[in-house]
C-alpha positions in Angstrom: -171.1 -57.8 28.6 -171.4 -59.0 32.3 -171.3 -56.4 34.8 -168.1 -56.2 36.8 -169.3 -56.2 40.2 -169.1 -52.5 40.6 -171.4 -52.5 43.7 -168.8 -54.5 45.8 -166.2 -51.6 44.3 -168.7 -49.0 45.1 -168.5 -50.4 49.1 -165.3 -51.5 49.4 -164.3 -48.0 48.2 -166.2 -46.5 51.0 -164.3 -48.3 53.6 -166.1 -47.4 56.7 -168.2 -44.4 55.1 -171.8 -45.3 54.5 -171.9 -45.6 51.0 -174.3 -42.8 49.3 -177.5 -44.0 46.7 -179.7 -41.6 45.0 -182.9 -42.5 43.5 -183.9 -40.8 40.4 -186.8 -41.6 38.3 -185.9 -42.3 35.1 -187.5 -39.4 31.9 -188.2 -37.3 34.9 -188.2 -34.1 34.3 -186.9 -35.8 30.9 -184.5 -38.5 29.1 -181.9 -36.1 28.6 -182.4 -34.9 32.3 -181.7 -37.9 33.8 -178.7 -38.7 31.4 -177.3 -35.8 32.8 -178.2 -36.0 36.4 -176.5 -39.7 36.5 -173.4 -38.1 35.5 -173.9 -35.2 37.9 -174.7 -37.4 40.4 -171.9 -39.5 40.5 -169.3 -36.6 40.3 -171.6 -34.8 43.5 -170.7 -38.1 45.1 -172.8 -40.8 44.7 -171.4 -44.2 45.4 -174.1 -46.3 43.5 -177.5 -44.5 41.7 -180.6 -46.0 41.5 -182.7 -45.6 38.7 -186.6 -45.9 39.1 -188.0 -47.5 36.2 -191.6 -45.7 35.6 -194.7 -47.8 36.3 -198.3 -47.0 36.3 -199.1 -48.1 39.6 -196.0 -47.7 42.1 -197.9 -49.1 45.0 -194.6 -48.8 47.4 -193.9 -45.3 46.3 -195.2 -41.6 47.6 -196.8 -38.9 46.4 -193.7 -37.2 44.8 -192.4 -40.3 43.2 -195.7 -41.0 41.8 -195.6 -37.6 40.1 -192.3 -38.5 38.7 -193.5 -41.9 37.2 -196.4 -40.3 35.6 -194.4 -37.2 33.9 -191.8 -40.1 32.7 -194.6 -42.1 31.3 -196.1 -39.0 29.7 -193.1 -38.5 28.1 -193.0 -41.6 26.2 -190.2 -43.4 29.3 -190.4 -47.3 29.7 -188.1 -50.1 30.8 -186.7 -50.0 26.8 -185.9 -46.3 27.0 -183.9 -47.2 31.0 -181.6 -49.6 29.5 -180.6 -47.1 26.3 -180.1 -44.7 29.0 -177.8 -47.3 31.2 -175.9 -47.6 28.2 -175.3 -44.3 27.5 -174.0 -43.3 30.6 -172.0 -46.6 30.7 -170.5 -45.2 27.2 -168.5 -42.0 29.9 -169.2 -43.7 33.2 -167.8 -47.7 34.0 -167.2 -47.1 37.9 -170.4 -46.2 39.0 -172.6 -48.7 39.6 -176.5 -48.8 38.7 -179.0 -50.2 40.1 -182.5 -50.3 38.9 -186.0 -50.0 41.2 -188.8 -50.9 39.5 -192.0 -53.6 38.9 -192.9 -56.9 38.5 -195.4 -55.9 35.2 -192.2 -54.1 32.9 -190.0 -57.1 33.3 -192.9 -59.4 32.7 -194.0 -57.6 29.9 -190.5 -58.0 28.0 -190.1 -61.5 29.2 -187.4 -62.1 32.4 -185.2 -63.8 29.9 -184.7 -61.1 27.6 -184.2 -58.1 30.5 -182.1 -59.5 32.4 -179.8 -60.1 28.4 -180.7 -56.5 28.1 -179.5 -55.2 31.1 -176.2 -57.2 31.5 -175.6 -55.6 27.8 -176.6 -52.6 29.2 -174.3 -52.6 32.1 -177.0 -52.6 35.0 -175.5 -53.8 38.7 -178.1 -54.5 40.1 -182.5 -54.7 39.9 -184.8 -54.4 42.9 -188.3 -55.2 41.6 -190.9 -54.1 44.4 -193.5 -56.8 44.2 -190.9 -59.4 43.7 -190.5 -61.4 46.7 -187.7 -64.0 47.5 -189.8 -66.7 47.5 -191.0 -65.5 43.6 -187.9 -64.9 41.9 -186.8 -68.1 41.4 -185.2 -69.0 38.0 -184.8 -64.7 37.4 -181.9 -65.0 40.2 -180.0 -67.2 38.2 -181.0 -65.2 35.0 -179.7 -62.3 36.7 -177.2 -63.8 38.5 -175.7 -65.1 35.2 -175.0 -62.0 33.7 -173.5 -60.2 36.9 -176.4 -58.9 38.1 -177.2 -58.5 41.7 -180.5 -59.2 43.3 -181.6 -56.5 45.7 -184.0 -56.9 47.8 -186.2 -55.0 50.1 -187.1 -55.8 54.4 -189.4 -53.8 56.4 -189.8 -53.5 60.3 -192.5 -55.6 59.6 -189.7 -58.7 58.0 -189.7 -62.3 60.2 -186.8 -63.5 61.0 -187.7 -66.0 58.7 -188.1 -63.5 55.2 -184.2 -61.8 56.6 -183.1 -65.5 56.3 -184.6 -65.8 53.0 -183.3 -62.9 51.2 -179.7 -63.2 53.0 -179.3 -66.8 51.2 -180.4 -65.2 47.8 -178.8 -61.6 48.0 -176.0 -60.0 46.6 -174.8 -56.2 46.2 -176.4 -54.9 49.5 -180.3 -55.2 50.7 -182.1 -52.4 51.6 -183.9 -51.9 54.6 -187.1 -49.7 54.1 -187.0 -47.5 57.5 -190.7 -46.7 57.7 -193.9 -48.4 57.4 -195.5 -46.5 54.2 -194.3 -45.4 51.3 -191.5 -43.6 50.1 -191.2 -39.9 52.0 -193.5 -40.8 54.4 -193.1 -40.5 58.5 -190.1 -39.2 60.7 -187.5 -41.8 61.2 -186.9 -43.2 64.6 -182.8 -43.5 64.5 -182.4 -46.2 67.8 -185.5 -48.7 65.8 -183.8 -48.3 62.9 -180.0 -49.6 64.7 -181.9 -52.6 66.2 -183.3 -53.4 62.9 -180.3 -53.2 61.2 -178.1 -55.3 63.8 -181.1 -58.0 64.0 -181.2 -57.9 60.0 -177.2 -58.3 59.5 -177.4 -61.8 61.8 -178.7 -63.6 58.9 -177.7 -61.0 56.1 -173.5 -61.2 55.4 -173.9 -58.2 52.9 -173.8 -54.5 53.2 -177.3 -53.2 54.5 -178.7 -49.9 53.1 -181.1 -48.0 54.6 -183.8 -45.9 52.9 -187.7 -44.1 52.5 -187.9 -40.6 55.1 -184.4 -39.2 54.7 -184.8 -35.8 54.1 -181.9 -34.0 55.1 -177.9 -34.0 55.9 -178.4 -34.2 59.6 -180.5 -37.3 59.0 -178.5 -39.2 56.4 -175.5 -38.7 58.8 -178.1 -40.8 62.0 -178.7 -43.5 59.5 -175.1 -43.4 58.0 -174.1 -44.3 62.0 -175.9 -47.3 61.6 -176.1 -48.7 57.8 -173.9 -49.8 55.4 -175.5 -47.3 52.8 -177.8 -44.1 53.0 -180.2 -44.3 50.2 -182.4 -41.2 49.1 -185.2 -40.5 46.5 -187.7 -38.3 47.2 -186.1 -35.6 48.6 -184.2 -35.4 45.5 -186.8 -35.5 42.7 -188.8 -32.5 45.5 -186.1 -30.3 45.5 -185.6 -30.8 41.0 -189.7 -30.2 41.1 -189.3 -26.7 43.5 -186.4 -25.9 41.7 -187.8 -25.8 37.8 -190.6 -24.7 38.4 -192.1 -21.5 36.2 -188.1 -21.9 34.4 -188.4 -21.9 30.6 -188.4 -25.9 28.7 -184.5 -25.4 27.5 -183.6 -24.0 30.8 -185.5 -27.2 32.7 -182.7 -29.5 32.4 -179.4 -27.7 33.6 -182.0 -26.2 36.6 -183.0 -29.9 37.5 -179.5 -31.1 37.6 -177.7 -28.2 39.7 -180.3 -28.5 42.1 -180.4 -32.3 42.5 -176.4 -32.5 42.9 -175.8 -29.3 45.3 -177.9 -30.8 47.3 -176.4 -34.4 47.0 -173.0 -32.6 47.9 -174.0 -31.2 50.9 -175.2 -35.4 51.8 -171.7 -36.2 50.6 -170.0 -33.7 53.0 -171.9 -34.9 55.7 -171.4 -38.7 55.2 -167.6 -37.6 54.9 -167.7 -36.9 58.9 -168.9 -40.2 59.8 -167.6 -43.1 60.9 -169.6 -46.6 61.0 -167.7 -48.7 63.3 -170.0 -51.7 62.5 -169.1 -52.1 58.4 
């Protein structure tokens, strides 16, 4: 099944709201969680949901990501276990698109072929591998590209003019535009940088630009969602599921993970609803 190019849905849908992405990381706090938290997701508002895939060494992500990889991997979670889960929520859910965020050594490990056969099946959007640059993916674009899928791609304050050219030739869904130098939930955001960033990166890039990594709050979603195409948040998310399950009994973990993680998402929502971007 090729993917039907939800993600250009997901933004047209918007209109000139920045469009809303939650990371999650897949088997964290478990399978079931995260089944559940795609679905409560999208109904708290997400436009598009990202799904981490776990990975050993998640050199681009922070401390409380990290912990969410590691108690997904303890828990028996790999790229095989993701796509079942795509699939399953595809079985209730065929609007919201899914992107996944992951790893060069998962994809390599099945063979770039077969995942990118899997995850059309599976009815993935889109698939931002970390340590894949432009310049590397060549034949996997048109693998994915074949079966609907979108290749994301990530810029930094530190991208050339030359790397924004690159990736806007190549892209398609949206790129996202990490905010900070670091790693995820690192730093305090500098709103006017990121504007200029954005503007200089949408010369050379015709598709939606999200902007993600330090947005920890309403207030600052709503600054970004001024400037971007698309508000993207992790780990704020997977912090407050951690504070919020913590000492709770195993068959309580779940339903406490997921009311957290999409009240909090709906107070995002509400305040992405009161802005305008006069740039999209």
């Amino acid at each position: 099944m090729m993917a039907l190019k939800r993600i250009d849905n997901a933004f047209a849908k918007a209109g000139q709201r920045a469009a809303l992405i939650p990371y999650i990381t897949t088997g964290d706090p478990s399978p079931q969680a995260t089944l559940a938290l795609m679905h409560s997701l999208a109904e708290a508002g997400a436009d598009i949901i990202e799904l981490g895939v776990p990975f050993s060494d998640p050199m681009a992500d922070g401390p409380v990501i990290q912990r969410a990889a590691e108690r997904a991997i303890a828990k028996g979670v790999g790229l095989p276990r993701v796509l079942e889960l795509v699939a399953e929520f595809r079985k209730l859910n065929n609007e919201t698109p899914v992107v996944l965020m992951g790893y060069a050594n998962p994809i390599e490990a099945m063979g770039r072929a077969i995942f990118a056969e899997k995850a059309g099946a599976a009815g993935v959007d889109g698939v931002l591998v970390v340590d894949y640059p432009p310049e590397e993916f060549d034949e996997f674009t048109g693998l994915l590209k074949a079966q609907g899928i979108s290749p994301i791609f990530l810029l930094a304050p530190t991208s050339t003019e030359e790397r924004i050219k690159t990736v806007g030739n190549i892209a398609e869904g949206y790129v996202y535009y990490v905010s900070l130098r670091g790693v995820t939930g690192s730093g305090a955001l500098d709103i006017e940088d990121v504007q200029q960033r954005v503007l200089a990166i949408k010369k050379h890039v015709k598709i939606p630009v999200g902007v993600g990594f330090g947005i920890r709050d309403a207030e600052s979603a709503a600054k970004i969602a001024q400037v971007a195409d698309a508000v993207v948040i992790g780990s704020k998310i997977i912090e407050t599921m951690e504070q919020a399950i913590v000492g709770k009994p195993e068959d309580q973990v779940t339903d406490v993970a997921v009311a957290s993680a999409s009240t909090w998402l709906k107070g995002v929502r509400e305040a992405l609803d009161k802005v305008q971007n006069k740039d999209k």
